[in-house]
N, C-alpha and C positions, 0 to 999 in steps of 0.2 A: 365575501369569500372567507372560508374556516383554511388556515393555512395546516389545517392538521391533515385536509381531505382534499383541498386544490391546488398545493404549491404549483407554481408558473416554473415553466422552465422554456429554454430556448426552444424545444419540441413538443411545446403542446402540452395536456396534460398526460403525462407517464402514466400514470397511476391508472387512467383509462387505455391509456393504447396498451399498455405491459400488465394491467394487473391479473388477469387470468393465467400467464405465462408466470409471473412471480410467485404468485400462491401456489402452483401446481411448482417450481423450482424448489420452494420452501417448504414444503409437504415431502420431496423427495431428499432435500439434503436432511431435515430432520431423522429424515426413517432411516439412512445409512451413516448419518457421522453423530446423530443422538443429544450423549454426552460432551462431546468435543465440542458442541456447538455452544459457546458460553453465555452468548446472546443473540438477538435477530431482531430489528428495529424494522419495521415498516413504514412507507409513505401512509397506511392507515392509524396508526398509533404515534406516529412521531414525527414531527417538522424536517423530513427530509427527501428527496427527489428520488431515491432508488435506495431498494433494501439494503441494509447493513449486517453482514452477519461477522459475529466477534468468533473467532473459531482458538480453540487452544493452539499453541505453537507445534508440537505432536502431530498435529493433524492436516497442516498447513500446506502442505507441499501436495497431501492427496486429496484435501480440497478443489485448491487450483487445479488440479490434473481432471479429478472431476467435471468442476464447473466448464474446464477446456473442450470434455469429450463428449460428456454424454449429450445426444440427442437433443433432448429438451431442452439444455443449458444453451452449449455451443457458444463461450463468451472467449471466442480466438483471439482477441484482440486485448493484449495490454496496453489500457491507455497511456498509465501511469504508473508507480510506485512512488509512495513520500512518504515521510511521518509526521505526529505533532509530541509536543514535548509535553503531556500533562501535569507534569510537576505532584505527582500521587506515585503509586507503589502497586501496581511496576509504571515505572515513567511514563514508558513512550507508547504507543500506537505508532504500529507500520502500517501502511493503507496499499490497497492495491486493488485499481480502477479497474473494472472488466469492462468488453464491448461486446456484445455478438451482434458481431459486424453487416449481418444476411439477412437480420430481421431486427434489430435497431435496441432491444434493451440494453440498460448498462446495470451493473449491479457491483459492490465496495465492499471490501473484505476486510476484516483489520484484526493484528492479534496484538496481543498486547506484549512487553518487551519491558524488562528490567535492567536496570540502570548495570551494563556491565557483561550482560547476556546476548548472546547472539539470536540471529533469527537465521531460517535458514534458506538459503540461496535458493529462488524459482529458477535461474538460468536453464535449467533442466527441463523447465517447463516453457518458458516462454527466454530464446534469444536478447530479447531487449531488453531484459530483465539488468544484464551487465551493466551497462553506463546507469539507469535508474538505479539499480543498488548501490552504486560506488556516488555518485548525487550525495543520496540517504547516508551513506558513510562518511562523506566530505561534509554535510553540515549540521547534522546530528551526531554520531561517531559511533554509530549503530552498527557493527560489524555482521556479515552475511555470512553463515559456517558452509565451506563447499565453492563460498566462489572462487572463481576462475582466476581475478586479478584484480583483488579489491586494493586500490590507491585513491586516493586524491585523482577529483576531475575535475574541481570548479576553482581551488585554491591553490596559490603556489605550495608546494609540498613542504616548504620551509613554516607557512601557519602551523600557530599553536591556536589550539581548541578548535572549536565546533559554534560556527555563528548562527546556525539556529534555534539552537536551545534556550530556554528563559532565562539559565543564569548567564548567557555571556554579557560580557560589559555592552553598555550600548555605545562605549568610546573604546571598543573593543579594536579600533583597528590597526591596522600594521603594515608599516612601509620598509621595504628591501632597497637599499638605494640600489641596487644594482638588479639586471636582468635575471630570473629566472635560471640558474642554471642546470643542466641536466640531471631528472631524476636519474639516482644512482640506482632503482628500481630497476629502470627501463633500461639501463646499461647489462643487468646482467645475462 
């Protein structure tokens, strides 16, 4: 097996059931977002289960909308949003996991984000998008310009820093002897 042409995945091989449908997707987002498109990794060229395309942050929100509407695409479904911390310039990758959900491909969107820069809020595009962005806020400290109600979801609001970043301590942790008390957020 060439893992560059048959990665295994829980569904069989993608690359045969979705790649007529991927190359015709990538042919069309090339010819409308161009420039914007900063990269495009394929399960033909590249050790991964479903295409990657690296889009500039500018164009990111009408991507998504894109990849949401048109016909061909139809990827309704957000699975996910996360980041990874790459520790280069600009830092982080934000990822964002599509489904079309009616005929089964998935396809991974990422832009890249500089240490201190926001990205900016799908909510507009996709509802779920809130708790996944405010995740990505709580353990990266990747801020979403436009959302709705970015707080702490996963940590008491009292943590300092960001625990999945490279540089946090790995004795990073922190104890409250006492309960959680009311964000003064959510009070007002």
């Amino acid at each position: 097996m060439d893992i560059f042409t048959d990665l295994p995945t829980n569904g069989g091989n993608w690359k045969q059931k979705y790649g007529d449908d991927w190359k015709r997707q990538i042919e069309k987002i090339k010819a409308r977002f161009g420039a914007a498109m900063e990269e495009i990794l394929t399960p033909w060229e590249y050790p991964t289960d479903v295409p990657i395309l690296f889009v500039k942050k500018t164009q990111l929100l009408e991507l998504l909308s894109f990849l949401k509407t048109d016909p061909d695409c139809e990827y309704v479904f957000l699975s996910d949003i996360t980041a990874t911390d790459e520790e280069s310039d600009p830092r982080f990758h934000v990822i964002y996991n599509l489904f079309a959900r009616d005929r089964g491909p998935r396809i991974r969107v990422k832009v890249r984000i500089a240490e201190g820069e926001e990205a900016p809020s799908a909510v507009g595009v996709w509802k779920g998008a809130d708790w996944a962005e405010r995740e990505v806020y709580d353990m990266f400290g990747i801020k979403f310009s436009g959302h709705p109600n970015l707080r702490r979801i996963l940590m008491d609001y009292r943590w300092e820093g960001f625990p999945l970043r490279k540089d946090y301590p790995l004795d990073g942790y922190q104890l409250f002897p006492d309960a959680e008390p009311p964000d003064p957020e959510r009070l007002k």
